[in-house]
C-alpha positions in Angstrom: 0.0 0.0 0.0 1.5 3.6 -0.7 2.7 5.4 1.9 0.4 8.2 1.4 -2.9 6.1 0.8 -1.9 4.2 3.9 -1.4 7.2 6.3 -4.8 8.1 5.0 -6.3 4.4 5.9 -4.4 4.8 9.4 -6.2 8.0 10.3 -9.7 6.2 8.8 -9.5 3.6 11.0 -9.0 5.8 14.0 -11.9 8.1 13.7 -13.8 5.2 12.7 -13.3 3.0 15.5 -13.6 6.2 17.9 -17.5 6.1 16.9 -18.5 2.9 15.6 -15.6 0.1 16.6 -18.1 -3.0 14.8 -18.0 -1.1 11.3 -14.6 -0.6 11.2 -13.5 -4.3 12.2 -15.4 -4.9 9.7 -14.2 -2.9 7.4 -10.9 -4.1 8.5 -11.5 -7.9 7.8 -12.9 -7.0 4.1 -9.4 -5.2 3.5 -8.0 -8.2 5.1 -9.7 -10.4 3.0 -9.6 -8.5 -0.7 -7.1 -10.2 -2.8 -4.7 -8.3 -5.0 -4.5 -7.9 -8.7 -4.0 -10.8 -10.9 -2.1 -8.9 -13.3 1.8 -9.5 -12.7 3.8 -6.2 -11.6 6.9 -4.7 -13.1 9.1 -6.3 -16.0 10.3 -9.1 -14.2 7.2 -10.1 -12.6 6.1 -10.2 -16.2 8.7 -12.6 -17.1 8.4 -15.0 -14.4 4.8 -15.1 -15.3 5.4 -15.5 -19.0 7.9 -18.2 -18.6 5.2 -20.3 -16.1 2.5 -20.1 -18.3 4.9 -21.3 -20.8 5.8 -24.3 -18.2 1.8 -25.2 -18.0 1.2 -24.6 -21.7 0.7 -28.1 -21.7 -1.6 -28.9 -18.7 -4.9 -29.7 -18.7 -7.0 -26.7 -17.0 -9.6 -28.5 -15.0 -12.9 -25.6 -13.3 -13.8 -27.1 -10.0 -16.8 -25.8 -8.4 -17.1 -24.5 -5.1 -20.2 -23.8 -2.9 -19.2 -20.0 -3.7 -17.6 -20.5 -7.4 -15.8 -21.9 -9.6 -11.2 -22.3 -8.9 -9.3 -23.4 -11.6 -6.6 -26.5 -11.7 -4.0 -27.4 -13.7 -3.2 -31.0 -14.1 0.0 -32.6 -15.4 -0.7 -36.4 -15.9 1.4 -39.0 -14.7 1.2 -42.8 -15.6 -1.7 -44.7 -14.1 0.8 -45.7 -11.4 1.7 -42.6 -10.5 1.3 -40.8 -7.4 -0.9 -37.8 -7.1 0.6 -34.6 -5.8 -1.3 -31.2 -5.4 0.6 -27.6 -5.0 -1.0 -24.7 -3.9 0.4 -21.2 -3.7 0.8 -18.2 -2.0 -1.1 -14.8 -1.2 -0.6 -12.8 -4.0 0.5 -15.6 -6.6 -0.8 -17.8 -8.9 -0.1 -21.4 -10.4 2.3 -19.7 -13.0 4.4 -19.0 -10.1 4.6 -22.7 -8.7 5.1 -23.6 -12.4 8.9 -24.7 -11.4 7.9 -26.4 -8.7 4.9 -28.0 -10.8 7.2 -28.9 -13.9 10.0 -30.6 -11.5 7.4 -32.4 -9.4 6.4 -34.0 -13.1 9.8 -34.8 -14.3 10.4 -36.9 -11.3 7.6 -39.0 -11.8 4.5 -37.8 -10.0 1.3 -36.4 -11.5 1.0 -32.7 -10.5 -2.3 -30.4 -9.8 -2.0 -27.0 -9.4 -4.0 -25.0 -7.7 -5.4 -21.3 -8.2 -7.1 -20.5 -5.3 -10.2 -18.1 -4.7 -9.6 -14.9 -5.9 -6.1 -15.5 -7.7 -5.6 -16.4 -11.5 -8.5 -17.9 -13.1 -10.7 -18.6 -9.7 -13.9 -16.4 -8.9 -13.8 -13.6 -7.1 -12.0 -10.5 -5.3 -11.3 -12.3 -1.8 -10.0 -14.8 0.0 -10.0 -16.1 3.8 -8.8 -19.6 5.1 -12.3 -21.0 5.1 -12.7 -20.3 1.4 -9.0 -21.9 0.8 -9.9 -24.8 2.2 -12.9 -26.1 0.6 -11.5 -24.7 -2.5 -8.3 -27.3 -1.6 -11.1 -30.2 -0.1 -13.1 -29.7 -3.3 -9.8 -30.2 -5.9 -9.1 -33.4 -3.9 -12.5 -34.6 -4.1 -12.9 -33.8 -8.2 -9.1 -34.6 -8.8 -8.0 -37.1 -6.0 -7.2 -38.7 -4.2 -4.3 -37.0 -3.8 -0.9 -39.3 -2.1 1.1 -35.6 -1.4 0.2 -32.0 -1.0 2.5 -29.0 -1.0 1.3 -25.5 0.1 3.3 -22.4 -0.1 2.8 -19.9 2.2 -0.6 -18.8 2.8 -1.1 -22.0 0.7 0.5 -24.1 3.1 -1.2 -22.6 6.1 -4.5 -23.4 4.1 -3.4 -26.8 3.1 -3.3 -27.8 6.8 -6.2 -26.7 8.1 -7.8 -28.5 5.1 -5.9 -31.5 6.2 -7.1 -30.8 9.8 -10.8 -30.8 9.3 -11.6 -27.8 11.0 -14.5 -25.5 9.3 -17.7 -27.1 10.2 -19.7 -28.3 6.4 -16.6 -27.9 4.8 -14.5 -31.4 3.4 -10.5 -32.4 4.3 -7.9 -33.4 2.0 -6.6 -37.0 2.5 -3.4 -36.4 1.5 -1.3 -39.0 3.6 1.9 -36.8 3.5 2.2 -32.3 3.9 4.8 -29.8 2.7 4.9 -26.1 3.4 7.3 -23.9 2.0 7.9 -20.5 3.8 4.5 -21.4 5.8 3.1 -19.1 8.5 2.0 -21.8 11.5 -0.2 -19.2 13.7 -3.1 -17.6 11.4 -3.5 -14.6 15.0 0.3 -13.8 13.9 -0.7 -13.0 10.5 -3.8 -10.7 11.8 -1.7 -9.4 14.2 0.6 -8.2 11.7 -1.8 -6.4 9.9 -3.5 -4.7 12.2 -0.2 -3.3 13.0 0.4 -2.2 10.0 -2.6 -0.2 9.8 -2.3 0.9 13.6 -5.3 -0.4 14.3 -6.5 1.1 17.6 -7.0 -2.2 20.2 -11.5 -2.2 20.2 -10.6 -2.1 16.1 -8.2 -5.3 16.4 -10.6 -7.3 18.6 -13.3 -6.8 16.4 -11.7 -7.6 13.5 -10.9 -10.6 15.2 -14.1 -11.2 16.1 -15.3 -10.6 12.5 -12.9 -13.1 11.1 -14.1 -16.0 13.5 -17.3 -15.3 12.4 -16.8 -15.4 9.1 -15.0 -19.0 9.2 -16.9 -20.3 11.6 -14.2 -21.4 14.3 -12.3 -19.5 17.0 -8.6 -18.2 16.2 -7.0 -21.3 18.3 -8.3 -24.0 16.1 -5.6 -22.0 13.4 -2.5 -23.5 15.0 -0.9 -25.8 12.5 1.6 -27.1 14.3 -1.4 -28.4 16.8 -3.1 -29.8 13.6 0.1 -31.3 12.7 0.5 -33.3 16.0 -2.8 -34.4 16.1 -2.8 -35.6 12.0 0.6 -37.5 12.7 1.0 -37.8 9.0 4.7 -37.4 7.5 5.1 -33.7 7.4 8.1 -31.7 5.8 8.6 -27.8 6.4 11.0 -26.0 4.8 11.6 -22.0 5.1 14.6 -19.5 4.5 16.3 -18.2 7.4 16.5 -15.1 5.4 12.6 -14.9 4.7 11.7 -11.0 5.4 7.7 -12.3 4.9 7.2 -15.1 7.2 9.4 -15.0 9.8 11.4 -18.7 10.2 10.5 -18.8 14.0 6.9 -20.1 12.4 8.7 -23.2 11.1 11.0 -23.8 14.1 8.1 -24.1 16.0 7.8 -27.8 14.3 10.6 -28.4 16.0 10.5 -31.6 18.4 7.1 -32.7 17.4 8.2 -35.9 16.5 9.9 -38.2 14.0 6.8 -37.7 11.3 8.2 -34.1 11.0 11.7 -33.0 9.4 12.4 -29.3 8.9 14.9 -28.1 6.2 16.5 -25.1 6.1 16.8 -23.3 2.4 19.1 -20.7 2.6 19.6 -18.0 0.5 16.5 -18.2 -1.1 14.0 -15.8 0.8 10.4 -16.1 0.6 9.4 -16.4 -3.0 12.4 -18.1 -4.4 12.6 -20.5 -2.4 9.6 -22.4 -4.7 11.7 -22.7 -7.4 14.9 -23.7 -5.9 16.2 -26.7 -7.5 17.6 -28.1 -4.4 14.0 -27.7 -2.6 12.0 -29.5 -5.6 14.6 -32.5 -5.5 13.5 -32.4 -1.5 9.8 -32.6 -2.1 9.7 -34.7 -5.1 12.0 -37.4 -2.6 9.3 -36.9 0.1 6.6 -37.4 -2.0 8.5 -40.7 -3.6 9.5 -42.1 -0.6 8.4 -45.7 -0.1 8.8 -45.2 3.4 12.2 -48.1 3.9 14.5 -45.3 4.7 16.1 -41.7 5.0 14.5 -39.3 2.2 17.1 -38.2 -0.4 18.1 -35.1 -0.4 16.5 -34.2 3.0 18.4 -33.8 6.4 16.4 -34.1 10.3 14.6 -31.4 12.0 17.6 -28.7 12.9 19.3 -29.7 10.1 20.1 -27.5 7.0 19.4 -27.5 3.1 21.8 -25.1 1.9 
């Protein structure tokens, strides 16, 4: 947001919440919630996006319907004995984006669905909130599954596992017997507290808001913890963040630390928050945790603590 246009939001949101707090949280939760544009900015944005549609020029686009619209897939087919992996991206992106990711996942042997989730690339809509991510990840699985893998990136992989954990009442899970995040955040309160900090949100503002966005999924901020979801799943898990990631801070991956031998944390340096999907060394990783037959040590990976570098 522009410096100006958010000084201006700043001071909205305090005369606002000085005389009708419930309005502005929200107000607050639809600027939360309102996706950004689809179209790719500055040159090299352009590029990257030209070059992944150019990856997934020969995937299948697959509509999936939704209780609220219709998302778009992308599949890349395997043999009929291939595993089934699904990838879903970020806030702010698109499936061009995990196109890398996508492409290397399929080289190695595994049939590949890509995700645009609500309000991103070719999928309905201006918004997004976790509840809407995750039936829009359920219903994929349930159209295009059943799915042996799934790998989320960022907001992604935060939606990924609360899709995997079951928890919006009327909405489906996703199967998937083994999770990756990439550059995940684990506590969704963080995220909101984060914003509401960036906007200075005066304290009655930032309850409500909260208070707005439980509503709107339908459970309270707790039931957001992945890493709870995570212990309680027990399926094979692998995280792997940047140590240099300026977005999602790595202390939201260490967190997975110690929660048990179905979890192993990698450490890819040097590749920040949005690199870090196309990094050949971190597609080897998840395309050997996908593959893995379960005899022994994943390829490529190292234990929780370890590094990937």
């Amino acid at each position: 947001m522009p410096s100006f246009l958010l000084q201006v939001t700043r001071l909205g949101f305090v005369g606002l919440g000085a005389v009708a707090p419930e309005v502005a949280g929200s107000l607050a939760f639809w600027l939360f919630c309102r996706t950004p544009s689809r179209r790719p900015a500055g040159a090299k944005a352009r590029q990257t996006f030209a070059e992944g549609e150019a990856r997934l020029g020969a995937a299948e686009r697959i509509g999936v319907r939704t209780t609220k619209g219709e998302v778009m897939a992308y599949r890349l087919n395997g043999s009929s004995a291939a595993r089934k992996v699904l990838a879903v991206h970020g806030w702010g992106s698109r499936a061009e984006y995990l196109s890398a990711l996508a492409t290397g996942l399929h080289s190695a042997g595994l049939e590949v669905v890509v995700l645009d989730l609500p309000g991103h690339g070719r999928s309905y809509g201006r918004a997004l909130d976790m509840r809407m991510a995750a039936e829009a990840i359920a219903a994929t699985e349930a159209r295009l599954g059943p799915f042996d893998a799934a790998v989320g990136h960022s907001f992604g992989g935060a939606a990924l596992m609360t899709a995997a954990g079951g928890i919006f009442p009327g909405v489906g899970h996703i199967g998937a017997q083994k999770l990756a995040v990439i550059g995940a955040p684990s506590e969704i309160i963080e995220v909101l507290r984060d914003f509401s900090s960036m906007l200075q949100l005066p304290t009655v503002v930032q309850q409500r808001l909260v208070a707005r966005a439980e509503r709107a999924v339908g459970v309270p901020m707790q039931k957001f913890d992945t890493v709870e979801i995570a212990r309680r799943l027990g399926r094979p898990m692998l995280v792997v963040h940047a140590e240099d990631d300026k977005e999602v801070g790595v202390h939201h991956a260490r967190r997975y630390n110690g929660l048990g031998d179905h979890v192993r944390l990698l450490f890819a340096n040097g590749h920040g928050h949005r690199r870090i999907v196309s990094a050949p060394e971190v597609i080897e990783a998840i395309a050997d945790f996908a593959l893995d037959d379960g005899t022994g040590d994943m390829p490529g990976t190292v234990s929780a603590g370890g590094r990937l570098s």
